[in-house]
C-alpha positions as CSV (number, residue, x, y, z in Angstrom):
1,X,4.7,2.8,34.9
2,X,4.4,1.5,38.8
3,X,7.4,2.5,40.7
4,X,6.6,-0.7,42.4
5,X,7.5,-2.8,39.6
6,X,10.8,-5.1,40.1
7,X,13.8,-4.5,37.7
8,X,16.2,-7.1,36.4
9,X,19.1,-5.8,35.2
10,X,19.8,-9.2,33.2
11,X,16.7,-8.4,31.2
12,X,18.6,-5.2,29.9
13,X,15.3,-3.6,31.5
14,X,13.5,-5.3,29.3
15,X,10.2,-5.6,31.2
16,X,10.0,-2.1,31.7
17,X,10.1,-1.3,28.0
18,X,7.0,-4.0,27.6
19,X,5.3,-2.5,30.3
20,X,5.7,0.9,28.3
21,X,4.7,-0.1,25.2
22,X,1.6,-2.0,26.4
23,X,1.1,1.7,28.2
24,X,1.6,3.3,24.4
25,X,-0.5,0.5,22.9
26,X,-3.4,2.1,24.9
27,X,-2.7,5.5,24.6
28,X,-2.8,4.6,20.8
29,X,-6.3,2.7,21.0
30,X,-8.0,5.5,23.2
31,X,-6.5,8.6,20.5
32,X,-8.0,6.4,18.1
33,X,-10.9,5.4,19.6
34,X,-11.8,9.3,20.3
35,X,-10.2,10.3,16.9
36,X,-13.1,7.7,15.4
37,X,-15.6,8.7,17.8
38,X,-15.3,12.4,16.8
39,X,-15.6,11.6,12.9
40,X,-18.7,9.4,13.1
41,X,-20.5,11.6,15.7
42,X,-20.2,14.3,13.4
43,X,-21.2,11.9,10.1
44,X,-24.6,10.9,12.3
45,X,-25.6,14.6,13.3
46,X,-25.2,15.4,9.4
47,X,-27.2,12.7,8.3
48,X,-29.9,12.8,11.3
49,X,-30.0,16.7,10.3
50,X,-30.7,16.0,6.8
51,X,-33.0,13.4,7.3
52,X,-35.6,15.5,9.5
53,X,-35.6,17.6,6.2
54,X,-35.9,15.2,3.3
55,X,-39.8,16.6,2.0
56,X,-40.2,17.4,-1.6
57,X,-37.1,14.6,-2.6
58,X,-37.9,13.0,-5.4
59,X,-36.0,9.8,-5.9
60,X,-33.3,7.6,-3.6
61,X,-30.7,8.9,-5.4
62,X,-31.5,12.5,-5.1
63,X,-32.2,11.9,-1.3
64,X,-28.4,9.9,-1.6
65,X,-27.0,12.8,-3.5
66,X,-28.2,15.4,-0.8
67,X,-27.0,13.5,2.0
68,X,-23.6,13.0,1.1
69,X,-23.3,16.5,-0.3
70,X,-24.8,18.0,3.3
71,X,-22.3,14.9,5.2
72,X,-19.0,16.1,3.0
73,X,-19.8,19.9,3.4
74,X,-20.3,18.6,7.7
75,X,-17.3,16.8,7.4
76,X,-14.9,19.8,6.0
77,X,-16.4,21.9,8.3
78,X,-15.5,19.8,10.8
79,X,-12.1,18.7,9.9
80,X,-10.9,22.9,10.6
81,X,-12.6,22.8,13.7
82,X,-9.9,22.7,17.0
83,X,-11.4,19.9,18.1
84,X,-10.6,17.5,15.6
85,X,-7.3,19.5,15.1
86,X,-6.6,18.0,19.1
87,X,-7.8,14.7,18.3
88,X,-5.8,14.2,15.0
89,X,-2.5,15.2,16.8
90,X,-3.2,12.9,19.8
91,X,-3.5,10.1,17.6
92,X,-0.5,11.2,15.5
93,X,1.2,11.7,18.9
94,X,0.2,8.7,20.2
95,X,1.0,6.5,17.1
96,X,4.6,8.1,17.2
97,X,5.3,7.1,20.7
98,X,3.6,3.9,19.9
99,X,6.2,3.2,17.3
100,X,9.6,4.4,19.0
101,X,8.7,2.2,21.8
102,X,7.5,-0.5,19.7
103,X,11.5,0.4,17.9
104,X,12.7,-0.1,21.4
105,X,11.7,-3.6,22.4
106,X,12.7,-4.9,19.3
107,X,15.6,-3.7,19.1
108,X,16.5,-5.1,23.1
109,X,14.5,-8.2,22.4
110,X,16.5,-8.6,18.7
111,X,20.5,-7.8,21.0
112,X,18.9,-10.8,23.4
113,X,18.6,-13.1,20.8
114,X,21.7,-12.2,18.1
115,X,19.4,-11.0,15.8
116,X,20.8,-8.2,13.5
117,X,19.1,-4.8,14.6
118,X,17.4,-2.4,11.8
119,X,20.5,-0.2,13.1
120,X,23.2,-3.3,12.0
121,X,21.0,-3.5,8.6
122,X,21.3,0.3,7.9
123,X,25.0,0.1,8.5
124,X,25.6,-2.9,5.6
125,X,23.5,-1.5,3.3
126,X,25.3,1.9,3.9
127,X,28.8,0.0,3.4
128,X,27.4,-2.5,0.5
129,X,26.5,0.9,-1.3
130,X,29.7,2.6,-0.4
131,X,31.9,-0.8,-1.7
132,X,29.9,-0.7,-5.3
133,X,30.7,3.0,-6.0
134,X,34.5,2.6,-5.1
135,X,33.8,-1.0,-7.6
136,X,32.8,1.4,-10.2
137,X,35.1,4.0,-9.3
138,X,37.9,1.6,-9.7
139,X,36.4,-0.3,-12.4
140,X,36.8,3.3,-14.2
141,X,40.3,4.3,-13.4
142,X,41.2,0.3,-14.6
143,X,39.7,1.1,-18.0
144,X,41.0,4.5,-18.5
145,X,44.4,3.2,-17.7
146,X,44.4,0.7,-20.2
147,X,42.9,2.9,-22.9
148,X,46.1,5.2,-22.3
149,X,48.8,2.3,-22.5
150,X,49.4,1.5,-26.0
């Protein structure tokens, strides 16, 4: 983020955390970009491999069959290789910051406009479940009582 950049305090530095998720947004799209990158790369070289050795196939579907066998086996291979290992936690890492900032400025932009927060919504459905039990709890005491008075 520029150091340049102005603040407003009214804003509850609210156009920094934009200008951090836009920065997450693309850190997101380039992991994913190389994360896709990587996979089809690796999906052409097995199939530009194979077909420089298709002689003595016999039908479409056996040259299909081969293909796909020779992609999978490429593909597995791959997928235990470090660098895909790099490039899947990138984009894990990358989608993870993506989303707690994305959290972030809707949480602020939610307090701006007296919208209740996922944190508020938590909290009532934690106390909605906590009144029904003490309900039932109470509900049960009630009819045990009664069954004991004659």
């Amino acid at each position: 983020m520029p150091n340049d950049f102005p603040k407003f305090d009214s804003l509850f530095d609210y156009q920094h955390k934009v200008v951090e998720l836009a920065a997450s947004s693309q850190a997101l799209a380039t992991a994913s970009a190389g994360y896709q990158m990587l996979n089809a790369a690796t999906w052409w070289q097995s199939w530009m491999d194979y077909a420089a050795e298709t002689e003595g196939v016999a039908s479409p579907v056996e040259y299909i069959d081969r293909g796909l066998a020779r992609a999978n086996d490429a593909i597995v291979q791959f997928q235990h290789s470090p660098e895909f290992q790099d490039a899947q936690r990138d984009l894990v890492k990358s989608f993870a910051e993506f989303r707690r900032r994305h959290k972030e400025v809707a949480e602020i932009w939610q307090e701006i406009n007296h919208a209740p927060t996922q944190q508020d919504i938590d909290d009532l459905s934690e106390t909605v479940y906590e009144l029904r039990r003490e309900l039932r709890r109470l509900r049960s005491e009630l009819n045990a009582s009664r069954e004991e008075t004659p």
